[in-house]
C-alpha positions in Angstrom: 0.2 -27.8 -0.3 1.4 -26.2 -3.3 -0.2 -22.4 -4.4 0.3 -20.5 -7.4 0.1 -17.2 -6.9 -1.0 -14.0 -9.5 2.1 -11.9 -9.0 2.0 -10.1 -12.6 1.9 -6.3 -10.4 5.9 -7.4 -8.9 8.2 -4.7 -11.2 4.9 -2.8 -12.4 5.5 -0.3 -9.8 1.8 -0.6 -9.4 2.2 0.8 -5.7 0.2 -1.0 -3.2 -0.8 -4.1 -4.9 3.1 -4.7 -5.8 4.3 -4.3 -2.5 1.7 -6.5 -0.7 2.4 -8.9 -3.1 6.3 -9.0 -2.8 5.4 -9.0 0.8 3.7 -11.9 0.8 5.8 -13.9 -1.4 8.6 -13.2 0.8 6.7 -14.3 4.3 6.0 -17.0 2.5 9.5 -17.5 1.4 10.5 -17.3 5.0 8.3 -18.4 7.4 6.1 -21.3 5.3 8.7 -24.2 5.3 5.6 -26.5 4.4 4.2 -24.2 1.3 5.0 -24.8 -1.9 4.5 -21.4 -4.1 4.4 -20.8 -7.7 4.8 -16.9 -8.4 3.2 -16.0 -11.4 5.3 -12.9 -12.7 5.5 -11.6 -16.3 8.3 -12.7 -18.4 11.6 -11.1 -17.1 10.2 -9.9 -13.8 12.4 -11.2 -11.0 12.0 -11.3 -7.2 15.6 -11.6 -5.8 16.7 -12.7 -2.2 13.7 -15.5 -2.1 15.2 -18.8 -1.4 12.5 -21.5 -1.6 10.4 -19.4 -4.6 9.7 -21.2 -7.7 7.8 -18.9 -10.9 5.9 -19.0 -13.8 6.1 -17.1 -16.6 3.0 -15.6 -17.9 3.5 -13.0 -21.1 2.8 -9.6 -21.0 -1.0 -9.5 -22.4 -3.7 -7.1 -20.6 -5.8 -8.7 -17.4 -8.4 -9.3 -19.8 -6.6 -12.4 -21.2 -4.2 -13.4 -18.3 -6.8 -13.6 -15.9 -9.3 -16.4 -17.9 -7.2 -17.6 -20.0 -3.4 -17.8 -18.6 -4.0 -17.7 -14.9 -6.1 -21.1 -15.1 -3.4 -23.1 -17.9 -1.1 -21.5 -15.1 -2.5 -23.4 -12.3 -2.4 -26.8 -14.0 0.6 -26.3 -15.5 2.1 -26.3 -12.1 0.0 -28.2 -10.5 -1.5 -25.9 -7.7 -3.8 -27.1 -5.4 -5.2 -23.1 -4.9 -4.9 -20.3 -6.6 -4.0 -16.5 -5.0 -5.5 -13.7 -7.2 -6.1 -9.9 -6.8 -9.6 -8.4 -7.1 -10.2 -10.1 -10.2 -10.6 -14.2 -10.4 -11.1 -16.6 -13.5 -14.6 -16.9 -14.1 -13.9 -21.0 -14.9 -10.9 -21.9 -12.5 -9.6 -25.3 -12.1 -8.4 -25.5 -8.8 -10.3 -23.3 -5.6 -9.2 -19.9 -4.7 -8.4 -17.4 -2.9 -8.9 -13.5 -3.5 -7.3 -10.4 -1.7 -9.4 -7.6 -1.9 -7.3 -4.8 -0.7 -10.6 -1.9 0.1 -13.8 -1.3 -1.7 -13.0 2.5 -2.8 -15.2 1.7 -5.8 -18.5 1.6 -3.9 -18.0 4.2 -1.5 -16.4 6.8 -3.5 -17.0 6.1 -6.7 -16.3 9.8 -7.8 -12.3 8.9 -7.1 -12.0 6.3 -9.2 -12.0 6.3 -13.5 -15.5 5.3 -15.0 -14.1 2.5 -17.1 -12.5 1.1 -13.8 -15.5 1.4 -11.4 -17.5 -0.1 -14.6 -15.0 -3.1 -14.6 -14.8 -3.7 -10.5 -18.4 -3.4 -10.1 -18.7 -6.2 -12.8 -16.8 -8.5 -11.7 -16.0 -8.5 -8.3 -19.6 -10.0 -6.6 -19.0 -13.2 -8.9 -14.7 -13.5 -8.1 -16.6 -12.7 -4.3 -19.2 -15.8 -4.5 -16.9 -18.2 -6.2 -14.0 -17.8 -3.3 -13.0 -20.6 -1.2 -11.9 -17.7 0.7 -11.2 -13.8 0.5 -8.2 -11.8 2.3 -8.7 -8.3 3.6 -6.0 -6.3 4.8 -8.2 -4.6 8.0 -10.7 -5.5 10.3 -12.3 -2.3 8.6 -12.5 -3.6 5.3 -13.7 -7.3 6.3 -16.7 -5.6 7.4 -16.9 -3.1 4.3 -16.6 -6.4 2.3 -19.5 -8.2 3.9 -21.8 -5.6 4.0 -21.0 -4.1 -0.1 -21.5 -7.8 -0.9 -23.1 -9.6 1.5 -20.0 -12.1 1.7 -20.0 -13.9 5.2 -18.5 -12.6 7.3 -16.6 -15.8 8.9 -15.6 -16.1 5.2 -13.5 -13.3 5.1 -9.4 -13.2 6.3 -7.5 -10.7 7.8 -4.2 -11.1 6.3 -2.3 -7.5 6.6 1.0 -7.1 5.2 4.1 -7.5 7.3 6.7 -4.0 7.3 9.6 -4.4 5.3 13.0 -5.2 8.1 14.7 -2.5 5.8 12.5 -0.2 7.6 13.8 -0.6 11.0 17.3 -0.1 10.4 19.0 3.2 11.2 20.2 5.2 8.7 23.3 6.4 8.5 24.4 10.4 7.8 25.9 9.3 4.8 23.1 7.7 3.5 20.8 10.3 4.5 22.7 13.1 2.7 22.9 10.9 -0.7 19.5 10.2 -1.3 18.4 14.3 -0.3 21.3 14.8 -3.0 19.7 11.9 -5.7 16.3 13.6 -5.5 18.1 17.2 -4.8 15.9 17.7 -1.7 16.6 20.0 1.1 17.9 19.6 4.8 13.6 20.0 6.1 10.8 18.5 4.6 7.7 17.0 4.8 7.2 13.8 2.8 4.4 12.0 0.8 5.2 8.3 -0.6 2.5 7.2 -3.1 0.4 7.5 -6.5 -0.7 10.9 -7.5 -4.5 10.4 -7.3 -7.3 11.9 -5.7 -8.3 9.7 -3.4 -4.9 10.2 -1.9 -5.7 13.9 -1.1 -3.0 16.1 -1.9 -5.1 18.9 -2.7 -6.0 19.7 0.9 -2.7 18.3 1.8 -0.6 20.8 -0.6 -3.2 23.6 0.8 -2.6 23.2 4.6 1.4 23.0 3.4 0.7 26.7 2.0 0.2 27.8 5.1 3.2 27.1 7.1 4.6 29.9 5.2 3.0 32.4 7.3 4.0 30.5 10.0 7.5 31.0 9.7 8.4 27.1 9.0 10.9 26.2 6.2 10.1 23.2 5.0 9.2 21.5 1.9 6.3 19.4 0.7 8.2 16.5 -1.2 5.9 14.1 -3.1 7.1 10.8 -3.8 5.2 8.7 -6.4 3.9 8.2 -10.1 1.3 9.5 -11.8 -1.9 7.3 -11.1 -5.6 7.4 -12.5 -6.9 11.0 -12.4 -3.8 12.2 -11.9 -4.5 15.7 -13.8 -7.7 16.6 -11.5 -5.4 15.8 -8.6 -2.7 17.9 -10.4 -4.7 21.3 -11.1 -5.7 22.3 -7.6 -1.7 21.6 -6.4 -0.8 24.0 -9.1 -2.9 26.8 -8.5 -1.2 27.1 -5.5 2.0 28.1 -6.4 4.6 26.6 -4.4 7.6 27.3 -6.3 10.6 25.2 -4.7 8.8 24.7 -1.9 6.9 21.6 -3.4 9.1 19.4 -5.5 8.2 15.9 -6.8 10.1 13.1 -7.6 8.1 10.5 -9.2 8.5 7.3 -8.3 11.8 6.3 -6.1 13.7 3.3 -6.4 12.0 0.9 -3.6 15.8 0.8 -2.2 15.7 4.0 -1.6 12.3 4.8 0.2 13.4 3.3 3.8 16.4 6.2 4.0 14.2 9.3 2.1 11.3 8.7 4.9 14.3 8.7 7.7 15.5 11.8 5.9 11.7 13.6 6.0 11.5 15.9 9.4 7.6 14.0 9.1 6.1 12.0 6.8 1.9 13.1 5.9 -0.4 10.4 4.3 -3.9 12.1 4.6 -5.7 10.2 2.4 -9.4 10.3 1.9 -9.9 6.4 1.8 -7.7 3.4 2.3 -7.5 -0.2 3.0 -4.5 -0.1 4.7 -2.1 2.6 4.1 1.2 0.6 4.2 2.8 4.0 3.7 2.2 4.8 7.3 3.8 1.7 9.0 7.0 2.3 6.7 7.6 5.9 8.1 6.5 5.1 11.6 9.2 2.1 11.1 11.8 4.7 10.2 11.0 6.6 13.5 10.0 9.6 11.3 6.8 11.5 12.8 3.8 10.5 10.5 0.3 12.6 10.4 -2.2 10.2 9.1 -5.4 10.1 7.8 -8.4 9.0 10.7 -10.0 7.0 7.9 -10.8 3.6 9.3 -8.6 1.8 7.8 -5.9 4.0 9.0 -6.7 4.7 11.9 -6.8 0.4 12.7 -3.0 0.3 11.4 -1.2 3.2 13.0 -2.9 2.7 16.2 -1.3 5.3 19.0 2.3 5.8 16.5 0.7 8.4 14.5 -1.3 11.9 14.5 -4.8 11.2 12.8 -6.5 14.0 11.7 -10.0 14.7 10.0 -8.9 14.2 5.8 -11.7 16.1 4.8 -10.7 19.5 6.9 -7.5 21.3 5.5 -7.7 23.3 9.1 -7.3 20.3 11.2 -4.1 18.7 8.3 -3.0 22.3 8.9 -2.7 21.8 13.1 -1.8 18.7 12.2 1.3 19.7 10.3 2.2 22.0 13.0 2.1 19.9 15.7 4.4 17.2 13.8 7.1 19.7 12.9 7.5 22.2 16.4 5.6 20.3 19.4 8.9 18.1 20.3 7.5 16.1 23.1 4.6 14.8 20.4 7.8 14.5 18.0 9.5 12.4 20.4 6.6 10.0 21.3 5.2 9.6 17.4 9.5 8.3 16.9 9.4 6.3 20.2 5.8 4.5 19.6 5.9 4.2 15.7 8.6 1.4 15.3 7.1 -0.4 18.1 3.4 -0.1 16.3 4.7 -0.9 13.1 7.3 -3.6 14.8 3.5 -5.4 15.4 3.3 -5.8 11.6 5.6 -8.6 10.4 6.1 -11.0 7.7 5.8 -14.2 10.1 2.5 -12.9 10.9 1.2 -12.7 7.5 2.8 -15.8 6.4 0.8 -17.5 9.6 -2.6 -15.7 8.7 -1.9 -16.4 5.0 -1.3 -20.1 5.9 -4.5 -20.1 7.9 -7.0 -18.5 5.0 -5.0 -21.6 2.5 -5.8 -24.5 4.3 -9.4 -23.5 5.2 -9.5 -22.5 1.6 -9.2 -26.7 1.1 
């Protein structure tokens, strides 16, 4: 069987979708002697340490011509029996495919997303939906979000979740530990966030339980970790008017090398968003044995299982406790370090290369 697969996002630094995607390619790499793949990358994007991986160069045009018009030539060109996409499918494909559809934001909080982008996923995802030989979703949660936004049956929806980097796992050495706090100039103590700058990802309440510790006599930092996404400026303004000083610092977006030693380095890691598919974020610190609060969105609350705090996303009181308890209670400490690598040790890339496998062949 031989799959192309729409990996334009690898070396966008587009976040989630880049990272499930290299993911992917990788289990696939390893653990799918039998798979012949195709990566479709823009020109001069590379994907190093694959073996078995063969690309496709598409040029750099917007998804408005690479998804009709290159992604199909693409398929034929290498003669694919399937096609992989994101989201957004040709409307005329040659070959059957498949579509990862990583949450639904879009429909239930449609105030989080730009207008021209809800506009464009409303339009066209219940067609890429119908035409499907089959659609990935990353939870149990979203499956059933999918099927009941769309009506999409149920039994033709896949759970293929992403498997944790190994990088993650490793221990980090004090060496490394103290060169990447001295790359980002970060301090000894602080709490981390890894991810856009959006509002869905609710830094506003988590920037305003931070504020507090203050009076609580704790030293630490808020460190966030990411690029500026959509909305970023509403997200922004509420963070400011707080006045941190050096006790927030960002550092835009970090060298994916460096991420699995800066969430070792964080004394815990908080992703309290307001809505996720997945939330690889959480798995990667929980990897790293770092204490991670966590959102009790759905999602969320699915993937970190008992190797994180969960707290209500919506109430800065209980991100507040939250924060506490992750940074002085030492017997939660210990526990969140001994049962996140083994949670997260339950995502792997022979897993999602088997599911992924599975979703392909009933796909033909």
């Amino acid at each position: 069987m031989r799959v192309a697969i729409d990996a334009h996002a690898i070396g966008t630094g587009a976040g989630g979708n880049e990272t499930y995607m290299r993911e992917l390619l990788f289990a696939l790499d390893a653990h799918a002697p039998n798979l012949d793949v195709f990566a479709l990358m823009h020109h001069g994007a590379r994907i190093e340490g694959a073996t078995r991986l063969k690309t496709y160069a598409l040029a750099n045009v917007p998804s408005a011509l690479r998804v009709p018009l290159q992604l199909p030539v693409a398929v034929l060109r290498t003669r694919s029996d399937l096609l992989h996409v994101q989201y957004n499918a040709p409307p005329v494909c040659p070959r059957p495919y498949v579509v990862s559809i990583h949450d639904v934001g879009w429909v239930h909080h449609p105030e989080l997303f730009p207008p021209a982008m809800r506009g464009r996923l409303n339009a066209l995802t219940p067609g890429t939906l119908r035409r499907a030989a089959r659609v990935f979703a990353l939870t149990e949660a979203i499956r059933r979000e999918i099927a009941d936004a769309y009506g999409t049956p149920i039994e033709k929806i896949d759970v293929v979740a992403p498997g944790v980097d190994p990088r993650y796992f490793a221990q980090a050495s004090t060496d490394s530990l103290a060169a990447v706090r001295a790359k980002y100039g970060l301090p000894d103590e602080f709490v981390l966030y890894v991810g856009a700058v959006q509002p869905r990802k609710n830094l506003a309440r988590l920037a305003e339980a931070f504020a507090r510790l203050k009076d609580r006599g704790l030293p630490h930092a808020l460190v966030i970790a990411g690029k500026q996404g959509w909305l970023a400026d509403d997200a922004m303004k509420p963070i400011a008017a707080l006045n941190l000083g050096d006790r927030l610092r960002f550092t835009g977006y970090v060298d994916a090398r460096d991420l699995p030693t800066l969430m070792a380095a964080a004394a815990a890691f908080a992703y309290v968003s307001i809505y996720e598919g997945f939330g690889l974020p959480v798995l990667e610190a929980m990897a790293c044995g770092t204490p991670v609060l966590a959102s009790s969105a759905s999602a969320i609350r699915e993937v970190a299982g008992d190797g994180a705090l969960c707290v209500d996303a919506l109430s800065v009181d209980a991100i507040e406790d939250g924060l506490i308890r992750v940074l002085t209670d030492s017997n939660l400490r210990e526990s969140l370090r001994r049962k996140g690598p083994l949670r997260a040790a339950q995502f792997t890339r022979e897993s999602m290369a088997r599911a992924a496998v599975r979703g392909y062949e009933k796909a033909l």
